[in-house]
C-alpha positions as semicolon CSV with decimal commas, in nm:
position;residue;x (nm);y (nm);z (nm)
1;X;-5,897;-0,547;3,976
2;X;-5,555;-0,559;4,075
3;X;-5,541;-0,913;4,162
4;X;-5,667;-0,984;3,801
5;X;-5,433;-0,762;3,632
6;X;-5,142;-1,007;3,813
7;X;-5,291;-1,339;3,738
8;X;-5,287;-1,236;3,353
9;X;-4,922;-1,119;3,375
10;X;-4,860;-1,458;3,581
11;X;-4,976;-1,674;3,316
12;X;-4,826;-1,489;3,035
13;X;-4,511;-1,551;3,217
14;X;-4,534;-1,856;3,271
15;X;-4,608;-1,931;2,854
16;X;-4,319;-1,750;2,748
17;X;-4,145;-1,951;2,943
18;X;-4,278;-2,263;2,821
19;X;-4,211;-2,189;2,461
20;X;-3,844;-2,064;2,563
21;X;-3,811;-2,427;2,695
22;X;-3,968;-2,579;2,403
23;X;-3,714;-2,377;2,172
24;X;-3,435;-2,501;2,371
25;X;-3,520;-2,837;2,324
26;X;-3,537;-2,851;1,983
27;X;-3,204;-2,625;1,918
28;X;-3,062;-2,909;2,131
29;X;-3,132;-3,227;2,020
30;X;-3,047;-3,114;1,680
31;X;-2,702;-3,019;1,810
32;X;-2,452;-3,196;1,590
33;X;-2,693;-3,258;1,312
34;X;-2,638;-3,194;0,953
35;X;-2,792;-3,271;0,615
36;X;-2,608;-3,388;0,303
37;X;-2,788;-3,341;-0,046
38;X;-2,658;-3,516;-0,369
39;X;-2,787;-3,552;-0,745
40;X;-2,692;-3,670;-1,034
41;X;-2,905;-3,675;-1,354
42;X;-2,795;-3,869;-1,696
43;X;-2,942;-3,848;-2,003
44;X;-2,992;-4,156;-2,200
45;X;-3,165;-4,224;-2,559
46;X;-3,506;-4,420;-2,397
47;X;-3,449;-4,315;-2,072
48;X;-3,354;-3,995;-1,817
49;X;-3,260;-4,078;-1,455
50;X;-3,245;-3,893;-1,168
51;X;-3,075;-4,015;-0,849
52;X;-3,048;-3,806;-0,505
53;X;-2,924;-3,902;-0,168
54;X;-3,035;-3,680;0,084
55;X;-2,766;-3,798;0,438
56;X;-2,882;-3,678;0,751
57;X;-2,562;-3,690;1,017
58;X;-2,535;-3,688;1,394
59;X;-2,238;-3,619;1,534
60;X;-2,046;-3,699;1,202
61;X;-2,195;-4,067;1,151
62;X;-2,523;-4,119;0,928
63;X;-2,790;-4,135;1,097
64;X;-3,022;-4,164;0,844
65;X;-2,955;-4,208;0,467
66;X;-3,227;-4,219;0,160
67;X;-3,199;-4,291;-0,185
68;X;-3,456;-4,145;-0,413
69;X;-3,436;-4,311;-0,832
70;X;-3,693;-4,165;-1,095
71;X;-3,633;-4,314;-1,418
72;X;-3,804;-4,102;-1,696
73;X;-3,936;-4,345;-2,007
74;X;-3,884;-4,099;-2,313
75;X;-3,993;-4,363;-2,614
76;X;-4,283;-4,575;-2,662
77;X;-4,029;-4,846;-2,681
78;X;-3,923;-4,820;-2,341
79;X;-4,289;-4,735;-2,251
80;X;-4,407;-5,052;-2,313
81;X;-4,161;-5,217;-2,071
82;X;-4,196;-4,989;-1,822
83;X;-4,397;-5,274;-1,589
84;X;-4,093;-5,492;-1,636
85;X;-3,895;-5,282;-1,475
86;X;-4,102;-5,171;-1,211
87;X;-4,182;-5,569;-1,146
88;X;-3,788;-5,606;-1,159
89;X;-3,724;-5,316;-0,897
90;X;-4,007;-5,433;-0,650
91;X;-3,867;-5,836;-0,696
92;X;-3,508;-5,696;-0,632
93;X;-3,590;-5,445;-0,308
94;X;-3,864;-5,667;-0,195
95;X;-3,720;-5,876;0,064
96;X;-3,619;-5,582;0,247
97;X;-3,941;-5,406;0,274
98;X;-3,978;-5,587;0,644
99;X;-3,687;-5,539;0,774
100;X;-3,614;-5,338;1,109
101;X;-3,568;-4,982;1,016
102;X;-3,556;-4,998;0,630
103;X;-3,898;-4,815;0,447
104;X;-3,895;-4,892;0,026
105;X;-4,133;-4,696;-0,197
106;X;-4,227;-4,737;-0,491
107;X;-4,420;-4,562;-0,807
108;X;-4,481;-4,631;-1,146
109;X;-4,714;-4,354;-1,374
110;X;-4,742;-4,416;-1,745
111;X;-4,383;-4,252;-1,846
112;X;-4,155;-4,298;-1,524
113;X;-4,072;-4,510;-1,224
114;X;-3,964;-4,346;-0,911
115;X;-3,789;-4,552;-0,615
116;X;-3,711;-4,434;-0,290
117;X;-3,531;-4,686;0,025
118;X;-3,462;-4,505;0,308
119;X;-3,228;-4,625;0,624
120;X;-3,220;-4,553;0,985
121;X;-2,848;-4,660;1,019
122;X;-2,879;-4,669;1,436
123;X;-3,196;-4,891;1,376
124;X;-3,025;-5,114;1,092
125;X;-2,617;-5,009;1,029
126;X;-2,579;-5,324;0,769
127;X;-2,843;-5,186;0,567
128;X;-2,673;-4,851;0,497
129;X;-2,486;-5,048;0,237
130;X;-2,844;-5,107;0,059
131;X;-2,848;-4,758;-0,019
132;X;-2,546;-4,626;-0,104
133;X;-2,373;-4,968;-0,211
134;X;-2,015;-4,846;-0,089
135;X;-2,143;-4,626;0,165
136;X;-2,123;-4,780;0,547
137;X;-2,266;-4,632;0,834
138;X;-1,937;-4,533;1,044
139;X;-1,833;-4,309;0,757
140;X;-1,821;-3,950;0,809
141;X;-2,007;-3,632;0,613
142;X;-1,646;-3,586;0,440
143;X;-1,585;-3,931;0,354
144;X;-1,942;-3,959;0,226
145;X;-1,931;-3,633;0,009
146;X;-1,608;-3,736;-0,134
147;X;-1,776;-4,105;-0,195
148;X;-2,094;-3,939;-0,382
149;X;-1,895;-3,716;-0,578
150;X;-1,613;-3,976;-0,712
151;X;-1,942;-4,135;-0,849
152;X;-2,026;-3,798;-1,059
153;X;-2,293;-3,681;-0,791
154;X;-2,318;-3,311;-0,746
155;X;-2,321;-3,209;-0,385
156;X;-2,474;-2,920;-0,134
């Protein structure tokens, strides 16, 4: 009974130590890592848009950056061109839907179009620029929040 009553306690051991090492892992390879999250919303006659970056940092230098656009079609004007614009978005992105570390998404529903392009800037650094047109991919979680916000985005 005895030798039982170890081999239980051995093997709970042995789990709790597992999961300790498992923990430690994680906590450490997101050492250094930290999120930016910007938005900015304007109001327009026909249209509402919504734009938010969400900037994911290692060591103060993007690592990954992603751009998410949802235009909001308010009139029936601006309804009935909605698949001109969504042509227009997937003509302008579409050359870069193949490219080494760049994912573009796209949606269209009957009263908005929503756009996301997302870069892994130690997969593709030139294409951080895509994104965040005067963003680049040495800048640092200061200089980008300062960036975003000069351009009316609010920040957290």
């Amino acid at each position: 009974m005895k030798k039982k009553y170890y081999w239980v306690i051995g093997i709970v051991i042995s789990l709790i130590v597992l999961i300790g090492l498992i923990v430690s892992l994680v906590l450490l390879s997101n050492k250094g890592t930290t999120t930016l999250k910007c938005v900015k919303a304007e109001k327009e006659t026909l249209v509402d848009g919504i734009s938010t970056f969400t900037i994911r940092f290692k060591d103060d230098k993007i690592k990954l950056i992603e751009s998410k656009n949802e235009t909001i079609v308010k009139s029936d004007v601006a309804k009935s061109n909605i698949d001109s614009l969504y042509n227009a978005i997937q003509t302008q992105f579409g050359d870069y839907k193949n490219e080494k570390g760049v994912i573009i998404k796209t949606a269209k529903l009957s009263d908005r179009i929503t756009f996301t392009i997302t870069v892994d800037a130690k997969e593709n650094p030139d294409r951080v620029e895509l994104v965040g047109s005067s963003l680049k991919s040495n800048m640092s979680y200061e200089e980008v929040k300062k960036e975003l916000e000069n351009r009316k985005f609010t920040c957290e």
